[in-house]
C-alpha positions as CSV (number, residue, x, y, z in Angstrom):
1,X,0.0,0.0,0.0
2,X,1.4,3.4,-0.9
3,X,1.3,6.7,1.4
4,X,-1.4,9.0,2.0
5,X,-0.5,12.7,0.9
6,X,-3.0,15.9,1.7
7,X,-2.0,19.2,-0.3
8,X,-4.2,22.3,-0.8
9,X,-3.9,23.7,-4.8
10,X,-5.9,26.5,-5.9
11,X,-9.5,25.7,-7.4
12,X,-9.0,26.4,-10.6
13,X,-5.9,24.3,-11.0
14,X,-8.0,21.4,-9.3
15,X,-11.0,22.0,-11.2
16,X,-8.8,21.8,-14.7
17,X,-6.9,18.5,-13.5
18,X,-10.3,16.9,-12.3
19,X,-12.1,17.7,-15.8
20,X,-8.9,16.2,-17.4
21,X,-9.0,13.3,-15.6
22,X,-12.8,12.9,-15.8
23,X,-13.1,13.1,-19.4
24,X,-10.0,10.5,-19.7
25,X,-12.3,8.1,-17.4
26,X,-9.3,7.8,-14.8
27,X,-9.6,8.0,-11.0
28,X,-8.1,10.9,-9.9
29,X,-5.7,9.3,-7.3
30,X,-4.0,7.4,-10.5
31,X,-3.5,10.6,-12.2
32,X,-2.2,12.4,-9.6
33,X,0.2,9.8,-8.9
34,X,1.0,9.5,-12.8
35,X,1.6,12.8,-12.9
36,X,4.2,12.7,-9.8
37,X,5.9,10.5,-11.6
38,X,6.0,12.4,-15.0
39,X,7.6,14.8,-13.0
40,X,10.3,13.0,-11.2
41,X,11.4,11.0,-14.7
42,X,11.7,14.9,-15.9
43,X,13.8,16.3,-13.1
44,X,15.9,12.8,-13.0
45,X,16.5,13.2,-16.7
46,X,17.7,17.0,-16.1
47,X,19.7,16.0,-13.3
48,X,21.3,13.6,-15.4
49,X,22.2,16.0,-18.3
50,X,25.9,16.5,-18.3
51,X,25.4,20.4,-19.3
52,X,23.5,20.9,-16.1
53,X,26.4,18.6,-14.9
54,X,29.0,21.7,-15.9
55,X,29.5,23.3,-12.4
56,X,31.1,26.5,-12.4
57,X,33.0,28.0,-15.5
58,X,36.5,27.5,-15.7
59,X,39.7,27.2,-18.6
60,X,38.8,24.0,-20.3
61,X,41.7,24.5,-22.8
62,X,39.1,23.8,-26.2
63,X,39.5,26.7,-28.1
64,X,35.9,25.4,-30.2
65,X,34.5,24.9,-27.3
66,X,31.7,27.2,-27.9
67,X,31.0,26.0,-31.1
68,X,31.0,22.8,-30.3
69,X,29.8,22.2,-26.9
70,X,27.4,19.5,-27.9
71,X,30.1,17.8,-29.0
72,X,32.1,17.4,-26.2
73,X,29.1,17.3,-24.1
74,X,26.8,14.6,-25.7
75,X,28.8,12.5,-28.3
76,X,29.8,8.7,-27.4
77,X,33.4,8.7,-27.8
78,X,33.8,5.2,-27.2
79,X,31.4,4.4,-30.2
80,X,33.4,7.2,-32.1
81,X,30.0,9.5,-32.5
């Protein structure tokens, strides 16, 4: 069994989620909890971005670096892409 949660949101943010969820013919606890979890997979995903991963600017001694940070930030050297 999961855990109970109680939160106050404003009534027309409640009212709009409700008529979502009613016309999709879900119970509103699944949705709620669906859309919890929408949430976390996007802040995991962000936190698991190496440009967010950066930390504070420094020398990184590429001078195309700026030009081609996606490069050096997304390619997969070990499959030579």
């Amino acid at each position: 069994m999961g855990e109970g949660v109680t939160v106050e949101i404003d009534k027309a943010t409640y009212q709009e989620f409700e008529r979502i969820v009613r016309y999709q013919g879900a119970k509103l606890e699944d949705a709620l909890t669906e859309a919890i979890e929408a949430y976390l997979e996007q802040r995991n995903a962000y936190v698991r971005d190496p440009f967010f991963q950066i930390g504070k600017a420094g020398c990184s001694g590429l001078g195309d670096l700026a030009e081609a940070h996606d490069k050096y930030l997304y390619s997969d050297s070990e499959n030579g892409g």
